[in-house]
N, C-alpha and C positions, 0 to 999 in steps of 0.2 A: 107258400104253396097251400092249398086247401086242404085240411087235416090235420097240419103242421102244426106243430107247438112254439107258442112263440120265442124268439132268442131273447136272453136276457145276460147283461153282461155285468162280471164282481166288481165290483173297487178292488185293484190292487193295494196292497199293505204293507207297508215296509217296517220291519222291526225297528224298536228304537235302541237308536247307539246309546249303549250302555256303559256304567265306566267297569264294568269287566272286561266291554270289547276294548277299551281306550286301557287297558293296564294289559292285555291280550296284544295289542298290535304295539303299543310302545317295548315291551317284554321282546318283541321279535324281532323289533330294528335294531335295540340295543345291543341283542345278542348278534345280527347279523354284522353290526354295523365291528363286534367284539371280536368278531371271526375274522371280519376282513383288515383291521389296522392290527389283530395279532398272527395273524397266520397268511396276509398277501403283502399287504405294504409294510410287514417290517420286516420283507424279504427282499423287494423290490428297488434292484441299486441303479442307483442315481450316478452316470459319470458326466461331471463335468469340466468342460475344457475352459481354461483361465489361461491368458498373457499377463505376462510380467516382464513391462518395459523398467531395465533398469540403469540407472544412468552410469557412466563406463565401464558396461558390462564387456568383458574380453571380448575379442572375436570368436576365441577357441567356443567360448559356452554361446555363444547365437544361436538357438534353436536347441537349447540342452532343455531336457524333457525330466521332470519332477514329480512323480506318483506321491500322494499324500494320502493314507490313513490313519483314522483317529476312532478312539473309546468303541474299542473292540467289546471290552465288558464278558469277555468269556468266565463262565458259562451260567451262571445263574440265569439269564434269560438266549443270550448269545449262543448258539449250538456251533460245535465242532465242522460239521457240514458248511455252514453256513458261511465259517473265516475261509475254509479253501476255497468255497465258491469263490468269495473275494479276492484272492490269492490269486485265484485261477483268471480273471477278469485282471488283475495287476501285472501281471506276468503276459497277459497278450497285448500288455499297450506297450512293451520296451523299453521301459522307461531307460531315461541314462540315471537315476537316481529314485529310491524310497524311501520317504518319512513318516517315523509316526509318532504322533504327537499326542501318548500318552494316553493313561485307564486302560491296559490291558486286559485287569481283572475288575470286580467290583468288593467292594466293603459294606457287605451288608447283613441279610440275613443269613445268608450261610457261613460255616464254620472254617477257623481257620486252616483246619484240612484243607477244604474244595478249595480254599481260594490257593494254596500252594499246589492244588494239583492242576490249578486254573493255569496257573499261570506259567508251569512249565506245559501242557499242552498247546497256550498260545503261544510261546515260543517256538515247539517243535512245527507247527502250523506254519509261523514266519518263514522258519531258517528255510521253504521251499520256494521262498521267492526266488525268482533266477537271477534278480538283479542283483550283481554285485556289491553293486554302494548302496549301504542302505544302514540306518540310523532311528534315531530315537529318544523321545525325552520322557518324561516322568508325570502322570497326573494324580490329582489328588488321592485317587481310589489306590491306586500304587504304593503311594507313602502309608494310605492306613494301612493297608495289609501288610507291608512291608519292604519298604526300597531296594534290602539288600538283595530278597527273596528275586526279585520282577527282575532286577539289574543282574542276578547271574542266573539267571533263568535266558535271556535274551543276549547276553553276552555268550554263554556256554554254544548258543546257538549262532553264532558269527551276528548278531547285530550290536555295535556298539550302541550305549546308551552315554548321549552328554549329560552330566549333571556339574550346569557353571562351568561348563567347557568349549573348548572352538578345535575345527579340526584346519584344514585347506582341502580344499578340491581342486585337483590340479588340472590341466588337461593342456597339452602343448610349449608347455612352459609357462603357463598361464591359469591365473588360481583366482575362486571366491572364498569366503570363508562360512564356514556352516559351524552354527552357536548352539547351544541349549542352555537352559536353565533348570535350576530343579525346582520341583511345584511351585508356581506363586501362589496355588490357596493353604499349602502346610504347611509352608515352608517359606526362609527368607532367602531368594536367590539373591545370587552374588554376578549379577551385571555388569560391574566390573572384574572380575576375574572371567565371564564367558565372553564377553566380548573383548579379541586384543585392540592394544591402545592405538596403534596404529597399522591400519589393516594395508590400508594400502590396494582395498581392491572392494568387491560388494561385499554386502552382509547381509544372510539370513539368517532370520533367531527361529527357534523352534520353543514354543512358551504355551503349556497346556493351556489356561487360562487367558481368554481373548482381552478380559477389560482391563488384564497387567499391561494391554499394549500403551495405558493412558501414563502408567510408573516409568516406564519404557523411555516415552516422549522427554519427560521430567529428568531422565537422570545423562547425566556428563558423556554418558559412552552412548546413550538414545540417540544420538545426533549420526551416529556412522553406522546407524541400522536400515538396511534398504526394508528389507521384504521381513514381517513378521507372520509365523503360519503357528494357529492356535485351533481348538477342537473344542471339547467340555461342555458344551451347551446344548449339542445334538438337535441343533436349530431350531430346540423350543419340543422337537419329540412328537409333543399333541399342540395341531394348529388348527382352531377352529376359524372358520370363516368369519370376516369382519373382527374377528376376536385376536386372531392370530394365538403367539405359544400362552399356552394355560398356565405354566412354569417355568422358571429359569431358573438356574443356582446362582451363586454369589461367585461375585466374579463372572458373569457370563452373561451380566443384564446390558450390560451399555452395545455392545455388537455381536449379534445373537450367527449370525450368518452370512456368508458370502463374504467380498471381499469391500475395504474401506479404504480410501486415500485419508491419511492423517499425516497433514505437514510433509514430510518428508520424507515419511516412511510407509508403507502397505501392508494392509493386513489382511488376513484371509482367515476365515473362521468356518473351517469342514463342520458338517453336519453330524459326523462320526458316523459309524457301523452299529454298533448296538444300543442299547434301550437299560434304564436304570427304573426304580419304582415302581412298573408297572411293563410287562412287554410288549405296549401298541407303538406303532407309531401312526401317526394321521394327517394326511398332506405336510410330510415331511418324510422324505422316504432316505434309506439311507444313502453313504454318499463315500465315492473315490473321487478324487480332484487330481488333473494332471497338469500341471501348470508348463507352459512353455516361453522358456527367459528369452527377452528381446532386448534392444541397445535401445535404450529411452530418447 
């Protein structure tokens, strides 16, 4: 327009990314990414449902339903809230049986106080499961802080604990046998004393440690074990992409999770409930298993 001043336009500018901004936003993922595997997904329970065809399983148990929880880890990272949740999630599936397969408490930085008050609070915790039948073996964290402590801590509360024992589960005249061991990472279980010599019917071992399933195989009484159900690994805990678990413990590196066909016998390795070393978990969230037995 006549008079007008003429328009003139800036170069826009853009700051340069600096490594304060890159120590700035790495600082913010870490932390978010620290929120979210400690305060969402290691609250976040995982139920899944397993068949377990077993070869002449009774009629009586055809469709007999089996809740499995493992490495509770009360309470150093584990909260009190958090097992009832679990409990409460156990108790709406009905099961006709619960196992668990051991680390109630952990053995670690805390004193041997917390961990004897640990461990009678996850008992009192259990004994509210409604299911009747319900059982338990022994993991390593158990043995350090103390066998005897864990074992009448959970017995005083109605669940037996097998250690190198078998019981029957009867049902119409008609029986499996349910086994345990006591730790295979502390201790030397006696597999010949938990499992009898002639069963005469199925067997499931309940054996903290998954890669004992390989000693298992190897020993004289391995041969009449159907279904073995083990925990301890917490399916690796921290799983990064491409990477998968960042750690395993000993004994828990050859079958970190889920279940395995070995020769003749099955194995199952729960993810467990709680968190040791550190409290994240990360694409591995925790985990109930309900297995449901079929005639193979």
């Amino acid at each position: 327009m006549p008079g007008s001043s003429p328009v003139t336009s800036r170069p826009v500018t853009s700051r340069p990314f600096t490594r304060r901004h890159f120590l700035i936003g790495s600082g913010a993922t870490a932390a978010g990414l620290a929120l979210y595997s400690g305060e969402i997904a290691r609250h976040e329970i995982d139920l899944i449902s397993q068949t377990l065809p077993i070869a002449n399983l009774p009629t009586a148990f055809q469709g007999f339903r089996i809740a499995q929880i493992s490495d509770i880890h009360l309470e150093e990272f584990t909260e009190p809230f958090f097992l009832e949740r679990v409990v409460h999630h156990v108790n709406a599936l009905a099961a006709d049986m619960v196992l668990l397969t051991g680390d109630f408490v952990t053995h670690g930085s805390l004193s041997f106080m917390v961990g004897q008050r640990a461990a009678h609070r996850c008992a009192e915790i259990l004994s509210t499961l409604t299911c009747p039948l319900r059982y338990a073996c022994l993991g390593n964290h158990d043995t350090a802080v103390g066998a005897p402590l864990v074992i009448s801590s959970l017995t005083s509360n109605g669940i037996p604990v097998l250690v190198d024992q078998h019981v029957p589960i009867e049902r119409n005249g008609s029986r499996f046998w349910l086994c345990g061991v006591n730790d295979p990472g502390t201790t030397n279980p006696r597999l010949d004393i938990a499992v009898p010599p002639q069963p005469n019917a199925p067997v499931i071992l309940m054996a903290h440690e998954p890669d004992y399933a390989d000693a298992v195989l190897e020993h004289p009484r391995g041969k009449l074990v159907d279904v073995m159900l083990a925990g301890h690994t917490h399916g690796g805990q921290v799983r990064l992409p491409f990477l998968g678990a960042l750690i395993l413990p000993p004994m828990g590196k050859n079958y970190v999770e889920g279940h395995f066909q070995l020769e003749h016998m099955q194995l199952y390795v729960n993810r467990g409930i709680g968190t040791v070393g550190v409290p994240f978990r990360l694409n591995c969230p925790p985990e109930i298993t309900i297995f449901t037995l079929q005639s193979a």
